[in-house]
C-alpha positions as CSV (number, residue, x, y, z in Angstrom):
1,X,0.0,0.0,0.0
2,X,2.8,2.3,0.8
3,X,4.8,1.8,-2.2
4,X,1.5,2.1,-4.0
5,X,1.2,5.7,-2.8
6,X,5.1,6.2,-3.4
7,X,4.6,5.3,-7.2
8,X,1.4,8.0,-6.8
9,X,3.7,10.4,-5.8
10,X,6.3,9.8,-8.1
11,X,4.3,10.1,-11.1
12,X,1.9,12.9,-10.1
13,X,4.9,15.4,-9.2
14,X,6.4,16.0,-12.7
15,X,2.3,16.9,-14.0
16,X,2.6,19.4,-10.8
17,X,5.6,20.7,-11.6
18,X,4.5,21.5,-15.2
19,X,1.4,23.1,-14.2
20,X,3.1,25.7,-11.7
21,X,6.5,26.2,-14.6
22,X,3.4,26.8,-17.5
23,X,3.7,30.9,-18.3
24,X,1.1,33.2,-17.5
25,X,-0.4,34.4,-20.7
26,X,0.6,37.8,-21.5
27,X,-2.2,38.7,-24.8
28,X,-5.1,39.5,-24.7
29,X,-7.7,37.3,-26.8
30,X,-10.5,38.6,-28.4
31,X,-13.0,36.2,-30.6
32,X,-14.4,37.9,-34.1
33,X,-17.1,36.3,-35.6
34,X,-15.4,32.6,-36.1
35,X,-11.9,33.9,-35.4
36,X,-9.9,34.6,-32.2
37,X,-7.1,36.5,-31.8
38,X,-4.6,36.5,-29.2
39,X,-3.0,40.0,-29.2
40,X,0.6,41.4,-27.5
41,X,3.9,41.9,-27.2
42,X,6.3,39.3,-28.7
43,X,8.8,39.7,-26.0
44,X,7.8,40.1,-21.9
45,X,8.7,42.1,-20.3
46,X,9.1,44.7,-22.9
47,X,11.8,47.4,-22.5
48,X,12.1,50.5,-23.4
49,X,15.2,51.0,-26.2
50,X,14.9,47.2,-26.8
51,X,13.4,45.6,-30.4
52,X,10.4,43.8,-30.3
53,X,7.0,43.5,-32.0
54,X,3.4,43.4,-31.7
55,X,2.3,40.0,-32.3
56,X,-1.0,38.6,-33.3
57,X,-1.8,35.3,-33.4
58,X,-5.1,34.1,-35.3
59,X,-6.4,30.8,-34.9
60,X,-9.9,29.4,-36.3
61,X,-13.2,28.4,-34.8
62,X,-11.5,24.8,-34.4
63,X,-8.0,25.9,-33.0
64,X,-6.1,25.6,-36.4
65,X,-4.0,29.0,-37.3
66,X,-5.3,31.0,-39.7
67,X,-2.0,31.5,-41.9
68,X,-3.4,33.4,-45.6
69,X,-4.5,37.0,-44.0
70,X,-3.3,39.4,-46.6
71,X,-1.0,42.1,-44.5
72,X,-2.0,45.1,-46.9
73,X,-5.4,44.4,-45.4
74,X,-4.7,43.9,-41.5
75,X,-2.6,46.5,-39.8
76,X,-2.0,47.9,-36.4
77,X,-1.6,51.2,-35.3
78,X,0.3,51.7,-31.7
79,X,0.3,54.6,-29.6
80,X,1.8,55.8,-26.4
81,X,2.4,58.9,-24.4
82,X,-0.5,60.8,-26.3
83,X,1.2,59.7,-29.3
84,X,0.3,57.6,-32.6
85,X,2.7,55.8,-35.1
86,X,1.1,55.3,-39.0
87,X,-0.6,52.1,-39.4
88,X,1.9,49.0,-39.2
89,X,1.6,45.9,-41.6
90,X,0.8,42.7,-39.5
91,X,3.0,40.6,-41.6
92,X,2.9,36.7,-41.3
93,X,6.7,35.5,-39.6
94,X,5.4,31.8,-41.0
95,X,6.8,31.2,-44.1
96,X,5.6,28.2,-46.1
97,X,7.9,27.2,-48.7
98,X,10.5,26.6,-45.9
99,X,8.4,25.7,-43.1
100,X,10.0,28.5,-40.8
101,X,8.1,30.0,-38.3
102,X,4.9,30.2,-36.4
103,X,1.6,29.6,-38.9
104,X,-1.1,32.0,-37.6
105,X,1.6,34.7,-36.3
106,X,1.7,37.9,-37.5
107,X,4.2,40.4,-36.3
108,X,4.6,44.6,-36.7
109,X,8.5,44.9,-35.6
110,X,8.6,48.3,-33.3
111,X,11.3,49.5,-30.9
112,X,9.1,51.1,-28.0
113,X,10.7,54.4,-26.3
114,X,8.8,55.2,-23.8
115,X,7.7,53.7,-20.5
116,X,4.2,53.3,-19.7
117,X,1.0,51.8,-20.9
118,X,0.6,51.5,-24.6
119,X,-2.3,50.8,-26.8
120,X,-2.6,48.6,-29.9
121,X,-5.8,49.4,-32.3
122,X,-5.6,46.1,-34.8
123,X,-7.7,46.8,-38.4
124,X,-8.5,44.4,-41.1
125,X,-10.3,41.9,-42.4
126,X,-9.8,38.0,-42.1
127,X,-11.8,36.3,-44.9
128,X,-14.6,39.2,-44.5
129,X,-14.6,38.7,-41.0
130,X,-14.4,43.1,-40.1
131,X,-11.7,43.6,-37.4
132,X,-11.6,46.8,-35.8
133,X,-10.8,47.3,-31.7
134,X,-8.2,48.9,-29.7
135,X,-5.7,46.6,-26.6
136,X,-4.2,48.7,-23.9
137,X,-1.6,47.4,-22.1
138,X,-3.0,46.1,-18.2
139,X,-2.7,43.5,-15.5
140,X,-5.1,41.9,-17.7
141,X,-3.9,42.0,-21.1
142,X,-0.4,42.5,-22.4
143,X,2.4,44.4,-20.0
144,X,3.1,47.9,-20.4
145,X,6.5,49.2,-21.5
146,X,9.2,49.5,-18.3
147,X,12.8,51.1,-18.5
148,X,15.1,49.3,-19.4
149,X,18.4,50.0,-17.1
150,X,16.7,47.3,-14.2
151,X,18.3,44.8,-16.8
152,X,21.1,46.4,-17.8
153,X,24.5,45.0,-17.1
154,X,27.6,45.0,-16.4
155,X,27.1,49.3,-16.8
156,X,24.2,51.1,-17.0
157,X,23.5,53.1,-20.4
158,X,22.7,56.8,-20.8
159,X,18.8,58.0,-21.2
């Protein structure tokens, strides 16, 4: 009975230990018509000064990603510090001919410079399925944008 329970043990620990090690999603996702979108920052935590990316990733009423949204027709616009930048392509980072990257990821390369909370409005269609809503950065969704020199090592850089 005892080494029963031992064997329990044994085998339940590494299922524990993957539930407590799985990351906190960091996106927010928002369902349009059949589609869902999960919607942040490629990297987290996101520094200021440091590249990185809004990322989308569009999956399908059944889970599968959704990898043939056109980019001229699905952009984002990000703004922070009562600024905006022009609308950014959402361009896929899954290539199919060589089978390199993440089908259903779709990624607007931007090198935030600010800290604080910023705001991502997403526009476009996905086969006819209107898009159109704004993502601010919250405990909630995606994080917001902190400085930089908290990871900065051996010396500290300038502002």
């Amino acid at each position: 009975m005892l080494l029963r329970r031992t064997l329990a043990a044994c085998a339940a620990a590494p299922l524990a230990l993957l539930l407590l090690a799985a990351p906190a999603s960091a996106h927010v996702v928002q369902q349009f018509g059949p589609y869902s979108l999960a919607i942040g920052w490629l990297h987290e935590p996101t520094y200021v000064g440091v590249e990185n990316a809004v990322q989308v990733i569009a999956k399908d009423s059944s889970g599968k990603p959704v990898t043939d949204i056109n980019s001229d027709n699905f952009k984002v616009t990000v703004s922070a510090a009562g600024q905006g930048s022009s609308a950014l392509p959402l361009d896929a980072s899954f290539d199919p001919d060589t089978g390199l990257g993440t089908p259903g990821e779709y990624l607007a390369p931007i090198i935030p410079t600010t800290p604080g909370d910023y705001t991502f409005h997403v526009v476009g269609t996905i086969h006819g399925t209107k898009i159109d809503k704004s993502f601010t950065s919250s405990d909630t969704t995606f994080d917001s944008v902190v400085d930089s020199t908290t990871v900065q090592f051996p010396a500290k850089l300038p502002n």
